[in-house]
C-alpha positions in Angstrom: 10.1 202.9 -41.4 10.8 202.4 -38.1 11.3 204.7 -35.0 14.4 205.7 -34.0 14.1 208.4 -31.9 11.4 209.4 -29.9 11.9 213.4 -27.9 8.4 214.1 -26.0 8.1 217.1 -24.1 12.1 217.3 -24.1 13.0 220.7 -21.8 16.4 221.7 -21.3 16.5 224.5 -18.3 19.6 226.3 -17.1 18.1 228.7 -13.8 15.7 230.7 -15.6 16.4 230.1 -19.1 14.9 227.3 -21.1 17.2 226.8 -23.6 15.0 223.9 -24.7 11.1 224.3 -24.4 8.7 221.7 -24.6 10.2 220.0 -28.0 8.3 216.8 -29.6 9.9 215.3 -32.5 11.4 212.0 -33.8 13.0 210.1 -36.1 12.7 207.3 -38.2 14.9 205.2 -39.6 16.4 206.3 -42.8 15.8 209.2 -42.7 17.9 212.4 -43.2 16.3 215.1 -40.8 17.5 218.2 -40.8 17.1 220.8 -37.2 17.4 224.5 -38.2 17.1 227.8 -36.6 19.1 231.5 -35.9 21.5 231.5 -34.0 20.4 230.6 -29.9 17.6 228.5 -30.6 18.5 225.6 -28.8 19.7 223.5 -31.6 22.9 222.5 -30.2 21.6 222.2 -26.4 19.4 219.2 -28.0 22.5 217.4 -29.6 24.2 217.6 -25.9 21.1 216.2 -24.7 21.0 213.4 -27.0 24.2 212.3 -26.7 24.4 212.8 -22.8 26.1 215.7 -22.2 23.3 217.5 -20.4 20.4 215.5 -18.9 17.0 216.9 -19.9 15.0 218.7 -17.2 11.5 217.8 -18.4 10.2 215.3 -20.5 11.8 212.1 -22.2 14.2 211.3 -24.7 14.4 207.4 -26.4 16.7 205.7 -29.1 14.9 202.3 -30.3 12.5 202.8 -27.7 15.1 203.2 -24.7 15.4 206.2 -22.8 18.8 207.5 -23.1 18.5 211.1 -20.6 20.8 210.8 -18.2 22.7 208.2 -19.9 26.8 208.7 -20.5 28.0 209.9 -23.7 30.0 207.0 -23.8 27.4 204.9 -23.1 25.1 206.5 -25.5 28.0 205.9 -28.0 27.7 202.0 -27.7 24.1 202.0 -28.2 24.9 204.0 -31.7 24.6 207.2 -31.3 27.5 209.3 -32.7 28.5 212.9 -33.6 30.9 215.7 -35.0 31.1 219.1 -33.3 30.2 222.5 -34.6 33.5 223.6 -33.8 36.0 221.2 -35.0 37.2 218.5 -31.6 40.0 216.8 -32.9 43.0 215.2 -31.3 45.2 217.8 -33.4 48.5 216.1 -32.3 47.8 212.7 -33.1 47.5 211.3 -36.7 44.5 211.1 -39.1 44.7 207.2 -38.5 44.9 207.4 -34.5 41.8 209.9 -34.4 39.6 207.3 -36.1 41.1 204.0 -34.5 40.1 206.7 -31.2 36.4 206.7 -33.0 36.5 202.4 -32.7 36.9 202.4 -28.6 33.5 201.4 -28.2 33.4 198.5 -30.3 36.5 196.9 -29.2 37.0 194.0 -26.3 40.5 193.8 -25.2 41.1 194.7 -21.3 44.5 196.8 -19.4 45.9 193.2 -19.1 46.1 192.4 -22.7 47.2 195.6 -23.7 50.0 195.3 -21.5 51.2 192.0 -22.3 50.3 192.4 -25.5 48.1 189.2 -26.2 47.9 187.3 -29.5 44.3 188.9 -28.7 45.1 192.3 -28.1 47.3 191.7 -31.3 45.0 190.6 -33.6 42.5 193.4 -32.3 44.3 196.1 -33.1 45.4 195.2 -36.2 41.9 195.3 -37.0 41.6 198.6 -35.7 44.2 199.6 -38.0 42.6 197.9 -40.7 38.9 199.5 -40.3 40.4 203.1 -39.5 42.0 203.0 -42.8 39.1 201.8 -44.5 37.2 204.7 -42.9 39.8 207.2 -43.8 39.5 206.0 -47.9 35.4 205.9 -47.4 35.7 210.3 -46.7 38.6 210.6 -49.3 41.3 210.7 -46.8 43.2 207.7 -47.6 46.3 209.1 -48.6 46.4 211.3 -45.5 46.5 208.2 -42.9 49.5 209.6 -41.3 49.3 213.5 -41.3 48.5 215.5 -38.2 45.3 216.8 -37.7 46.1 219.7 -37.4 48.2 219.7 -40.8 44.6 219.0 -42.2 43.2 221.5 -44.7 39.7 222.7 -43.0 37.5 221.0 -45.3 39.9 217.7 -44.6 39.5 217.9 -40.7 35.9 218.4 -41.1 35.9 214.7 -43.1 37.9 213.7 -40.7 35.5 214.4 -37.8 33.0 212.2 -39.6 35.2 209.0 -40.1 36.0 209.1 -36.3 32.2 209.2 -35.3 31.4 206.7 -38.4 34.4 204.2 -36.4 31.8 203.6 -33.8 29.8 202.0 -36.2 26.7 204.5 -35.3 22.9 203.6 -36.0 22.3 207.2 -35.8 25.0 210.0 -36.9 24.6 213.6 -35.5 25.8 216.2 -37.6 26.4 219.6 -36.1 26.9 222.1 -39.1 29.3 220.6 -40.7 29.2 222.7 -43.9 30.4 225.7 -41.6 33.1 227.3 -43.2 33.4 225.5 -46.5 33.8 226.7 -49.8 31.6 225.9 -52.5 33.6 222.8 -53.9 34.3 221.4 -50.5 30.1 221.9 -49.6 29.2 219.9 -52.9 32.0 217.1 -51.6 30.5 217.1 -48.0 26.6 216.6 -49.9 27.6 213.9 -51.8 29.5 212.0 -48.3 26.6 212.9 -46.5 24.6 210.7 -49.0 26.8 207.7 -49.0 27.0 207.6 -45.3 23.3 207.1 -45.6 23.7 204.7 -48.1 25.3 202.5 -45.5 22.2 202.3 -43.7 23.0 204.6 -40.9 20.3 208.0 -40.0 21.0 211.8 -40.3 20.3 214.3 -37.5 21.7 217.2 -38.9 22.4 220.5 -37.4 22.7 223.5 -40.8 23.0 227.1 -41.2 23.8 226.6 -44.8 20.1 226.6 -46.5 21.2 225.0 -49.8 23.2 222.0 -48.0 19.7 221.5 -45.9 17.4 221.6 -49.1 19.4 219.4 -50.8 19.5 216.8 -48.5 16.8 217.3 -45.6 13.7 214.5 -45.8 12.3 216.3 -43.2 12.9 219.9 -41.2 12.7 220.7 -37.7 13.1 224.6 -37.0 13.6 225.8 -33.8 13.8 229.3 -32.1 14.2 230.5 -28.9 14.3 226.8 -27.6 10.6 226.0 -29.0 9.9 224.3 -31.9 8.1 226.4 -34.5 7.7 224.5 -37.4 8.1 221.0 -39.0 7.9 219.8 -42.8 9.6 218.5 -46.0 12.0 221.4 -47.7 8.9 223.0 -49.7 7.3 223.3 -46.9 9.5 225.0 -44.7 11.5 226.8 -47.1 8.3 229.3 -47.4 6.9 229.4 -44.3 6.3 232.9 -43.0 7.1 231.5 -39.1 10.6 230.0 -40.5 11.2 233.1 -42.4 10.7 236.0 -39.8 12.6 233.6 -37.0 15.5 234.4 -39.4 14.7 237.6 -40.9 12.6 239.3 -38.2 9.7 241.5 -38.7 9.2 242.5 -42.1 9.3 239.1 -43.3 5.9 238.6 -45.0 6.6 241.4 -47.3 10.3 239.9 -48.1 8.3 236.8 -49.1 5.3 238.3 -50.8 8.7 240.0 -52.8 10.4 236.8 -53.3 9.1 235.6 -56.9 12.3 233.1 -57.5 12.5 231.1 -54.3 12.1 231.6 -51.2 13.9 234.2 -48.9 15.7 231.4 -47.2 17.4 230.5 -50.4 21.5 231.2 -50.3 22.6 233.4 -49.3 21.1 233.4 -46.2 23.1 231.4 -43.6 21.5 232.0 -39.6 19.8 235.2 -38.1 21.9 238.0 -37.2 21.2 238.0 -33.6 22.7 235.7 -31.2 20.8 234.9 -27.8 22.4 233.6 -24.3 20.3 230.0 -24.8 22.7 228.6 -27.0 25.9 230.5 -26.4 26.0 229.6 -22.9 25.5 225.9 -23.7 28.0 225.9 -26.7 30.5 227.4 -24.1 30.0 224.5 -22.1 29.8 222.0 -24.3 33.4 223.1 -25.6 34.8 222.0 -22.3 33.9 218.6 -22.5 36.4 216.3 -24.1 36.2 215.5 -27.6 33.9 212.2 -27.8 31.7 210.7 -30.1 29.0 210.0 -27.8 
């Protein structure tokens, strides 16, 4: 498979805090790769610094082998790099349809002139638009909800939706930032199986989950972060009972909790995050919440 993305030495520093340390991973083609950790371990802070929000401090960060730090979301967003948001970003006042013709902005050509005079070009773009944002809407089960608010959206619906509007972009790689948050049951087992099709159309998973059962399903591979360093790496079996991976979430006492655990391992469900919550990631989220709702 080929590479996709390359993160050497990636540091994200805010003053004093590192809120990303030192983090080498990457990601082929393919692939769905999952990045876990308690709450504050930087997990989020990388998604902003892969899709341009924050510029990395140290180190380098490359999609298809071009560095992208520094780059604007936007920009990043044309060379195929799309997201959803751990809490949800959509344009609540505007229609299902609008918020994903929103997600195509990157991939369509006509200029203030056209749109103003309304061109036979301009015309025939849109309609396109139209055309492809419905198709999106049917691909996450929301066909028959083209014209409803967002905000009118059951939760698990606007979570859908949040996907269709980054798929719109027509994204090489697709960032996931826990999208299962929330969920019940039924609606999880809905989001498993569109998380599978999506890769079915050829396009990568980076995908950001407190929900253990949604990761071991679906991970190829796991990154776990905590504290902003990377701890561990692995397929699922791997990961699921390493004693590292399990006191990052547990805390001290872990080894015994797993020595105990003869079905599984303690990260089974329903373990969902660590209980503690650390300044490295809360400040970022904060941040990141003020930025408009993009895909890149």
């Amino acid at each position: 498979m080929a590479r996709l993305v390359d993160a050497q030495h990636a540091t994200m520093q805010f003053g004093g805090l590192k809120a990303v340390n030192d983090v080498t991973l990457h990601i082929d083609e393919g692939e769905i790769v999952a990045l876990i950790g308690p709450n504050g371990a930087g997990k989020t802070t990388l998604f902003n610094m892969l899709t341009g929000i924050y510029t990395p401090t140290e180190g380098q960060l490359t999609f298809r082998g071009e560095p992208v730090g520094g780059k604007k979301p936007h920009v990043i967003a044309k060379l195929g790099i799309t997201r959803t948001f751990q809490n949800i970003r959509l344009f609540q006042n505007m229609s299902a349809l609008e918020n994903v013709m929103i997600g195509r902005h990157t991939r369509t050509k006509a200029t203030a002139i056209g749109a103003v005079f309304r061109t036979p070009r301009f015309k025939a773009e849109e309609a396109k638009t139209v055309d492809e944002a419905y198709e999106g809407l049917k691909f996450v089960g929301l066909g028959g909800k083209a014209n409803e608010l967002a905000k009118n959206l059951p939760y698990g619906d606007q979570r859908r939706l949040e996907i269709a509007r980054a798929l719109a972009a027509e994204p090489t790689l697709l960032l996931l930032d826990e999208p299962a948050a929330g969920m019940n049951p039924q609606e999880t087992k809905a989001l498993n199986g569109l998380v599978r099709k999506v890769r079915a159309l050829g396009v990568t998973i980076l995908l950001i989950e407190h929900d253990m059962k949604v990761v071991m399903d679906l991970a190829d591979r796991i990154y776990v972060l905590d504290f902003g360093e990377l701890i561990a790496q692995g397929v699922p079996a791997e990961i699921q009972r390493n004693p590292k991976v399990i006191e990052a979430y547990l805390g001290s006492g872990a080894e015994a909790l797993l020595a105990a655990s003869k079905n599984g391992s303690p990260l089974d469900p329903p373990a969902t995050g660590a209980p503690r919550d650390v300044a490295s990631e809360t400040t970022t989220d904060a941040t990141a919440a003020e930025e408009e709702p993009t895909n890149g």
